[in-house]
C-alpha positions in Angstrom: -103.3 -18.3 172.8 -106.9 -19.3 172.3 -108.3 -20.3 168.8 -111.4 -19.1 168.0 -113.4 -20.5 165.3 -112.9 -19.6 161.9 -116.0 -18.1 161.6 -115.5 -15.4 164.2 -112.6 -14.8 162.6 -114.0 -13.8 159.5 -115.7 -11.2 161.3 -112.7 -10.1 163.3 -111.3 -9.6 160.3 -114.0 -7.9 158.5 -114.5 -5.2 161.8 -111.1 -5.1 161.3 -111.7 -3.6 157.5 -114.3 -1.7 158.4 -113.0 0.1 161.7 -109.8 1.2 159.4 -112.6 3.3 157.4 -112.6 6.1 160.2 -109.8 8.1 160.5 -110.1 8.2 164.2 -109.0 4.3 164.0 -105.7 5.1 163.2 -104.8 7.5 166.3 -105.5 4.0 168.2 -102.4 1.8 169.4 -102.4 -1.1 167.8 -103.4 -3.3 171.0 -106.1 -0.8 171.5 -107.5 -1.0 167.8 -107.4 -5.0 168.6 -109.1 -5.1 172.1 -111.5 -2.9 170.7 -112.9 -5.3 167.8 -112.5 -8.7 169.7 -114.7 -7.1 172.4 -117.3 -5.8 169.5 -117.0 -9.5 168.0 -117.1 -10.7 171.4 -120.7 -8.8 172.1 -122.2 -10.5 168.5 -121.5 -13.5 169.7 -122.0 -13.5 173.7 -125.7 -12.0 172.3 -126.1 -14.4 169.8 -125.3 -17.1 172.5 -127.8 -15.9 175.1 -130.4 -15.9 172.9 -130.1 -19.3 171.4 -129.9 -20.3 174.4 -133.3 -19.0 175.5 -134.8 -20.1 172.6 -133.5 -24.0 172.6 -131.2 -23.8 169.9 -127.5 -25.4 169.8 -124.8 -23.0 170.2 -122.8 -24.6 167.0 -122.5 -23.1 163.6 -123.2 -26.0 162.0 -126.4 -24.8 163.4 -128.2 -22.9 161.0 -130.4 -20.9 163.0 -127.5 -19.8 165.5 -125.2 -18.8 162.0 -128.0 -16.9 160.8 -128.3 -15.5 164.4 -125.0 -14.5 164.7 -124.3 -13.0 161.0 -127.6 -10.8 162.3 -125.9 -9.3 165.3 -122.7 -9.1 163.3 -124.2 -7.2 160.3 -126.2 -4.9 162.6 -123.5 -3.7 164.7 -121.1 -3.7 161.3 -123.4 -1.6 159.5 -123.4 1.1 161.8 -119.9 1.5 162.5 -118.7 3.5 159.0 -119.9 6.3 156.5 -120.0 3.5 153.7 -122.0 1.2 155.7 -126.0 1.1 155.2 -126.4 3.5 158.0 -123.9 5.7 157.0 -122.9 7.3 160.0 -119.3 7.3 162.3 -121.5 8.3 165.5 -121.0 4.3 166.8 -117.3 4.2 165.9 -116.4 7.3 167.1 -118.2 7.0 170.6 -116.7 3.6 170.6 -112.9 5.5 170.2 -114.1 8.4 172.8 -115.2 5.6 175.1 -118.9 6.5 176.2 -119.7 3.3 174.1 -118.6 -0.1 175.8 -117.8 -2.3 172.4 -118.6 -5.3 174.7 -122.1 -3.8 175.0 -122.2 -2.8 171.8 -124.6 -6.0 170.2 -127.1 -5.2 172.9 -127.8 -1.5 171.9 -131.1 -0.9 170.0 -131.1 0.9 166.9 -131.6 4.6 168.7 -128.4 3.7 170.7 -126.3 2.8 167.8 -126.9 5.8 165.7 -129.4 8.2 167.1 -129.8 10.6 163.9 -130.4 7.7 161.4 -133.4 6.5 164.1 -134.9 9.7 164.5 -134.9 9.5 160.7 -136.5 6.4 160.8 -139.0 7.4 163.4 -140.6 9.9 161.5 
């Protein structure tokens, strides 16, 4: 098995915490619930790698501008998957469950696509 870096695991971990907020989560398999959030942590970090990579910075966290890059995507996509998170909304993890979200897409949504009520809100 592949190691990842101990920093993606801290988020795998986190997602982890915060997908077992939504009662949906636990009608998941357990290999289901797992692909699910190493493809969402996956997304952060393919997104965070493309754009450094555009932009002409190291892919390394001990790269401060790619951590801060990545904890970014990370905190985005975490905050709108739960009631208790800042957007406080289940829309993302629940169309994530039903499968009309791809969580390996998920980092590239905008803000409309990860919670369409809270950014009509926002609109206006």
């Amino acid at each position: 098995m592949v190691q990842i870096a101990p920093e993606r695991m801290q988020i795998y971990l986190r997602l982890d915490e915060i997908c077992s907020e939504c009662p949906r989560w636990q009608d998941l398999d357990k290999q289901s619930r797992e692909t699910i959030i190493r493809r969402i942590e996956r997304s952060c970090f393919r997104a965070t790698v493309e754009t450094c990579t555009s932009d002409g910075i190291d892919r390394l966290f001990a790269e401060k501008k790619f951590t801060e890059r990545y904890s970014s995507n990370c905190s985005r996509v975490m905050a709108n998957l739960t009631n208790s998170g800042m957007v406080g909304s289940e829309y993302l993890i629940n169309n994530i469950i039903g499968g009309s979200i791809d969580p390996y897409r998920v980092a590239e949504l905008t803000s409309k696509d990860l919670c369409p009520s809270e950014s009509e809100v926002e609109r206006k």
